[in-house]
C-alpha positions as CSV (number, residue, x, y, z in Angstrom):
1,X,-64.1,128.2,-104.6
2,X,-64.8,128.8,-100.7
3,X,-62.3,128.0,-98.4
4,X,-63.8,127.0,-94.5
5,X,-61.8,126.7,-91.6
6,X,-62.9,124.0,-89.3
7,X,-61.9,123.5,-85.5
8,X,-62.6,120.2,-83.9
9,X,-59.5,119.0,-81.7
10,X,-57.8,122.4,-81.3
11,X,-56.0,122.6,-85.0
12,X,-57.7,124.3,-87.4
13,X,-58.0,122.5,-91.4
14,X,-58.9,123.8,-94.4
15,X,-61.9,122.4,-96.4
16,X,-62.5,123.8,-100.1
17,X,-66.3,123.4,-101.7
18,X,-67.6,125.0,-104.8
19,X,-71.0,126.8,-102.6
20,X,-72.0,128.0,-99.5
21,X,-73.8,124.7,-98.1
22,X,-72.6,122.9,-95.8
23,X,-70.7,120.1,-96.9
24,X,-70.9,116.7,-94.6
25,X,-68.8,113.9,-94.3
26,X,-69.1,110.3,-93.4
27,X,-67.3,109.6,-90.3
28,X,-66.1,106.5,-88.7
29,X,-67.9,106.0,-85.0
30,X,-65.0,105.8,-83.2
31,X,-64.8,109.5,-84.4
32,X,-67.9,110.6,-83.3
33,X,-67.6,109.0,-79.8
34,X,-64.4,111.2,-80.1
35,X,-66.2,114.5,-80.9
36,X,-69.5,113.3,-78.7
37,X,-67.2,113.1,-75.6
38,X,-66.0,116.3,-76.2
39,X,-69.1,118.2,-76.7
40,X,-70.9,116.1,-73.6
41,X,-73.0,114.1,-75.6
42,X,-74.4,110.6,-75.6
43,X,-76.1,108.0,-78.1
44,X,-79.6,107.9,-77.5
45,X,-82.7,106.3,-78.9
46,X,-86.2,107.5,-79.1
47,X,-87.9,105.2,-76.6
48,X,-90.0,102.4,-77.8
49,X,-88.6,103.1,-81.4
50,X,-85.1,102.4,-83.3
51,X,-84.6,106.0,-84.0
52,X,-80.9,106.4,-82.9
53,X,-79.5,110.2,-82.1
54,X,-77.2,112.1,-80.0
55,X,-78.3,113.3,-76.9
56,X,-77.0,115.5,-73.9
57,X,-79.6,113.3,-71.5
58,X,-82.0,115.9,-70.8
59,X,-84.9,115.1,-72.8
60,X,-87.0,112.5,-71.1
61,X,-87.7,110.9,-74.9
62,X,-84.8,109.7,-75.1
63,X,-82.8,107.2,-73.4
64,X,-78.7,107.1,-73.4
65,X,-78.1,103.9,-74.6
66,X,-74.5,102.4,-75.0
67,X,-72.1,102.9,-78.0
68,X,-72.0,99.0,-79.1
69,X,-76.0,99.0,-79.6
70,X,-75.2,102.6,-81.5
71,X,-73.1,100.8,-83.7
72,X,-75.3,97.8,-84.4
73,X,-78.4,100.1,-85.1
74,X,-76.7,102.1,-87.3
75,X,-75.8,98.9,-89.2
76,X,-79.0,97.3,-89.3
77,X,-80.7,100.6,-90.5
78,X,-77.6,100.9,-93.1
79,X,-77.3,104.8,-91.4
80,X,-73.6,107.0,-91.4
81,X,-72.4,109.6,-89.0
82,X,-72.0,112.3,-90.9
83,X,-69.7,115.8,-89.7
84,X,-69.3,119.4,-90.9
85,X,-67.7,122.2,-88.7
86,X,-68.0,119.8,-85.5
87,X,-71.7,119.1,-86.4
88,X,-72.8,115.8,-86.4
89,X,-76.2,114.4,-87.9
90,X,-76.7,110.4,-88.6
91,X,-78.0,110.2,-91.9
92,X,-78.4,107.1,-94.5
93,X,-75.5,105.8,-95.5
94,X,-73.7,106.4,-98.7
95,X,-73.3,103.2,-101.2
């Protein structure tokens, strides 16, 4: 058994997995709009596609789009926000 400390808000937990990968976790938005605003980061879509991903604004691929249409593309395309150690990464959503 491993034992990771993680630091997102300034207390440190303790998460327990069986290896040395990276375990993620689904997250609600609202909690990634938490860690996002933290880190100065933005939803974003690839333009002229319905890829959805966070952004910092710099890459002229992408535009910042709001959180609502975040939420709703993330729906349709039955996609999670996923964490680990303050990583995020939007993946397909467990059933």
């Amino acid at each position: 058994m491993i034992h990771i400390w993680t630091c997102l808000d300034g207390m440190a937990r303790k998460k327990k997995r069986r290896d040395d990968t990276m375990v993620m976790e689904p997250i609600s938005v609202e909690k990634a709009m938490e860690i996002a605003r933290k880190k100065g980061i933005k939803p974003g879509r690839v333009k002229d596609t319905n890829g959805v991903q966070f952004t910092k604004g710099r890459n002229p691929r992408l535009e910042i789009i709001d959180w609502d249409e975040f939420k709703s593309t993330l729906s349709k395309r039955r996609l999670a926000v996923f964490e680990s150690g303050g990583w995020m990464k939007i993946m397909k959503a467990k059933r």
